[in-house]
Every structure is written in C-alpha cells, then in structure tokens.
N, C-alpha and C positions, 0 to 999 in steps of 0.2 A: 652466089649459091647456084649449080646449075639446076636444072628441071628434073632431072633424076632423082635429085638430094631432098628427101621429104624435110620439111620445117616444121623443128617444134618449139616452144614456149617453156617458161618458169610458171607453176603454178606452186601456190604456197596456202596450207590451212591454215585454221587459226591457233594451231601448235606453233606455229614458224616454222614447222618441216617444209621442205621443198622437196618438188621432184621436174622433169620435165614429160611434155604430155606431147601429142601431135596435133599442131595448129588448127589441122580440120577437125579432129575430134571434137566432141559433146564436153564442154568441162567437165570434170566430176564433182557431185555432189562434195559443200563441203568447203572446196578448195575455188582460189582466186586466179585469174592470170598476173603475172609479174614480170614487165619487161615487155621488149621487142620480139617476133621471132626469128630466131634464127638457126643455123646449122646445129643438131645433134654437142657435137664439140663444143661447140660456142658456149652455148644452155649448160654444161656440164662444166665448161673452163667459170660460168659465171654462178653459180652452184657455191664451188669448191671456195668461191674467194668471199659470196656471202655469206656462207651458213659455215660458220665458225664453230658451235655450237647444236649437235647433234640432240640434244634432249629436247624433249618438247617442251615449249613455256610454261605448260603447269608444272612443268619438274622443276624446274630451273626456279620460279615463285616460292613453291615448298622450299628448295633446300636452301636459298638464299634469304627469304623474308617469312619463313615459317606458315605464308598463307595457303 
C-alpha cells in the first residue's frame, strides 16, 4: 500500500451488515472492526465474498425461524 492510499477496515453491527470505515477514524457507535486494514479494494473484494446475505439478522431470524 503506498503512503498516499488511505487504509480502511471491515467494520460489522450486530445486524451482520458490513461496511468499510477509515482505519484512523473513531469507530461508530454500534459497530465492530473485522479483519486487517487494508486498501479501499481489498475491504470491498473482502465484503463481497463475506456478506452473502444482504438482510440484517433480525430479518433473516423472522423469516427463517419465525422469531
């Protein structure tokens, strides 16, 4: 990663939604870090392969197990 290329992170609530954040930032409220940081792309290639599943876990509960 050169010096220019700001680093960010996987951060994840307790939805199981992900998003990526910028490594120096403040967490936000809420949400976890997940993972190493790295390049923009990277966080976004590693994204795409874990969160399969777009609904947030309470949805996913409901329409699977009615709770």
């Amino acid at each position: 990663m050169s010096d220019i290329e700001e680093s960010y992170s996987i951060v994840r609530n307790d939805e199981d939604q992900c998003s990526i954040w910028l490594t120096d930032a403040e967490t936000p409220a809420g949400w976890e870090w997940v993972g190493e940081p790295a390049s923009r792309s990277t966080c976004l290639d590693r994204i795409g392969r874990l969160w399969m599943d777009m609904r947030p876990a309470s949805l996913r509960n409901t329409m699977e197990y009615g709770v």
